[in-house]
NUGUDREN-877410 format. One record per atom (N, C-alpha, C): residue number from 1; residue in one letter; atom name; x, y, z. Coordinates in pm, whole numbers, plus 50000, padded with zeros to 5 digits. Atoms other than C-alpha are relative to their C-alpha. Layout:
num_residu_atome_px_py_pz
NUM_A_CA_X_Y_Z
...
This chain:
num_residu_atome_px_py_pz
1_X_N_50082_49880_50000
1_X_CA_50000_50000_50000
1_X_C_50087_50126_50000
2_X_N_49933_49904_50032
2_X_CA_50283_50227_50056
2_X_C_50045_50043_49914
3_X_N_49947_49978_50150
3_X_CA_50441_50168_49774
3_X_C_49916_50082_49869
4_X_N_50121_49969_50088
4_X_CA_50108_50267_49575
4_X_C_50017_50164_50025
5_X_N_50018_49901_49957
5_X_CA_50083_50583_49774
5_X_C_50168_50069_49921
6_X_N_49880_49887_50042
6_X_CA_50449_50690_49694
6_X_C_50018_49988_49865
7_X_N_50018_49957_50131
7_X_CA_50415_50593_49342
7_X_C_49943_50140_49967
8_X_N_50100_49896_50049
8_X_CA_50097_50841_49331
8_X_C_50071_50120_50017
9_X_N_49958_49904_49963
9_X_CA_50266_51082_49544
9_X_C_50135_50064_49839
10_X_N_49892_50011_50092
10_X_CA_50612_51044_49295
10_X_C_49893_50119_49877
11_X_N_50061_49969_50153
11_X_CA_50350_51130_48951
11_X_C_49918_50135_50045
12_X_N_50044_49855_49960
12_X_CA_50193_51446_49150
12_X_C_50096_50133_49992
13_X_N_49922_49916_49977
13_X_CA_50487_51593_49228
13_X_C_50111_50007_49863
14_X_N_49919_49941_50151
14_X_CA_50648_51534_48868
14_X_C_49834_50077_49882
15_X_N_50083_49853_50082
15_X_CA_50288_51694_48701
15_X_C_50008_50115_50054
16_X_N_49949_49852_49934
16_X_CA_50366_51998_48924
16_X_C_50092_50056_49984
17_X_N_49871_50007_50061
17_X_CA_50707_52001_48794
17_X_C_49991_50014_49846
18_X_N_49976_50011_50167
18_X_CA_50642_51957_48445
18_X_C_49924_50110_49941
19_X_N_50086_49900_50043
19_X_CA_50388_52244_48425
19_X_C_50096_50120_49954
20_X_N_49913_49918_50021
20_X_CA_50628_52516_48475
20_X_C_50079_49989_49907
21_X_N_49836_50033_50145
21_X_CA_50941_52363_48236
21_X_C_49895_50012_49918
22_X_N_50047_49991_50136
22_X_CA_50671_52340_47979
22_X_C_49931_50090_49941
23_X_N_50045_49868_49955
23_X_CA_50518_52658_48069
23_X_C_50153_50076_49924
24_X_N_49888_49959_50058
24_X_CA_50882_52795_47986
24_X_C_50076_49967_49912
25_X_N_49956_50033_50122
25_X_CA_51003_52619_47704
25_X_C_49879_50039_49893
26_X_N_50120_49923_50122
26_X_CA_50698_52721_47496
26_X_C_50046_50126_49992
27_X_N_50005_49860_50004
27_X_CA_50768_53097_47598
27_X_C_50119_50004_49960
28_X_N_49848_49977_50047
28_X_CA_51155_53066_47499
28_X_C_50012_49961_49854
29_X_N_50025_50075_50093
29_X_CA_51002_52874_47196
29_X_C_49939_50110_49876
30_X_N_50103_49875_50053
30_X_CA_50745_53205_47153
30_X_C_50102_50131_49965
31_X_N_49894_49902_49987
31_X_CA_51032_53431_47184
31_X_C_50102_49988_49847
32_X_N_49909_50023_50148
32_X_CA_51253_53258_46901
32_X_C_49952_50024_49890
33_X_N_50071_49974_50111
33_X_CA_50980_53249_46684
33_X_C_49981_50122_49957
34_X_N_50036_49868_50021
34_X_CA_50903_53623_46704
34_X_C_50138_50068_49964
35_X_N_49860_49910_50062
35_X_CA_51298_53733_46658
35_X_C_50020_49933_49869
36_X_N_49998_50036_50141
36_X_CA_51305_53474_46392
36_X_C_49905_50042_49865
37_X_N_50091_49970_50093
37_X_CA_51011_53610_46203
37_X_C_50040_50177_49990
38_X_N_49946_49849_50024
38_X_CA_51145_53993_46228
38_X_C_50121_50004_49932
39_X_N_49810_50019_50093
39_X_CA_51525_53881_46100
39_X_C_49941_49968_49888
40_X_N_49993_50021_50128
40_X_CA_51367_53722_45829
40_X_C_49889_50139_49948
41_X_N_50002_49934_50083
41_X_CA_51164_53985_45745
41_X_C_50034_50165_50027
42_X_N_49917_49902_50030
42_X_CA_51423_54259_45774
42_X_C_50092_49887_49882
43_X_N_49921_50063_50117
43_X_CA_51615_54007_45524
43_X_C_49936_50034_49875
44_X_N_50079_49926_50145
44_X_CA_51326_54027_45271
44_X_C_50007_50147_49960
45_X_N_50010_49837_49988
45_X_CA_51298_54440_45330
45_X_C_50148_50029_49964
46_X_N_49885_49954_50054
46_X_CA_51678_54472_45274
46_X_C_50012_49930_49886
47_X_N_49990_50037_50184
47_X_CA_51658_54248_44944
47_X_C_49935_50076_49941
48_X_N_50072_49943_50053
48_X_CA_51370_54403_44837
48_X_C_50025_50191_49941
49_X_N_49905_49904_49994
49_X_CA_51541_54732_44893
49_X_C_50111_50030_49858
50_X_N_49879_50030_50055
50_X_CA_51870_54657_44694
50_X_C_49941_49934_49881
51_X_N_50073_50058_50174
51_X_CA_51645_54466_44389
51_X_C_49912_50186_49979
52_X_N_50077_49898_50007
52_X_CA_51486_54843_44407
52_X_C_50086_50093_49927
53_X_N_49855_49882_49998
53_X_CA_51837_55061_44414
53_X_C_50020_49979_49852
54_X_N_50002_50007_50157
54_X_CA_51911_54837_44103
54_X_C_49955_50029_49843
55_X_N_50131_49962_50084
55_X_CA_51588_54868_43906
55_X_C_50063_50187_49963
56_X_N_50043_49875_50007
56_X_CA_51631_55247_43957
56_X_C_50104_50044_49906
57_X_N_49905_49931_50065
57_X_CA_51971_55318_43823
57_X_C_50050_49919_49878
């Protein structure tokens, strides 16, 4: 019976644990995504740019 109990106990105290880390790897996840989506499009905006400069002259 103990054993049962400290299993349960064990799987409580790692879903209480796992909330947070996964809570924070999403937001470090949300974070990359949003600098990665501004680099690339300052990449497009400076090509687009420079295919412009060309065109003109």
């Amino acid at each position: 019976m103990a054993r049962i109990l400290f299993i349960a106990a064990l799987v409580v105290v790692g879903l209480m644990l796992l909330g947070p880390l996964l809570g924070f790897a999403f937001q470090l996840l949300k974070w990359a995504l949003i600098i990665g989506g501004v680099a690339l499009a300052v990449t497009f905006v400076a090509k687009w740019v420079k295919s412009e400069e060309r065109r003109g002259s």
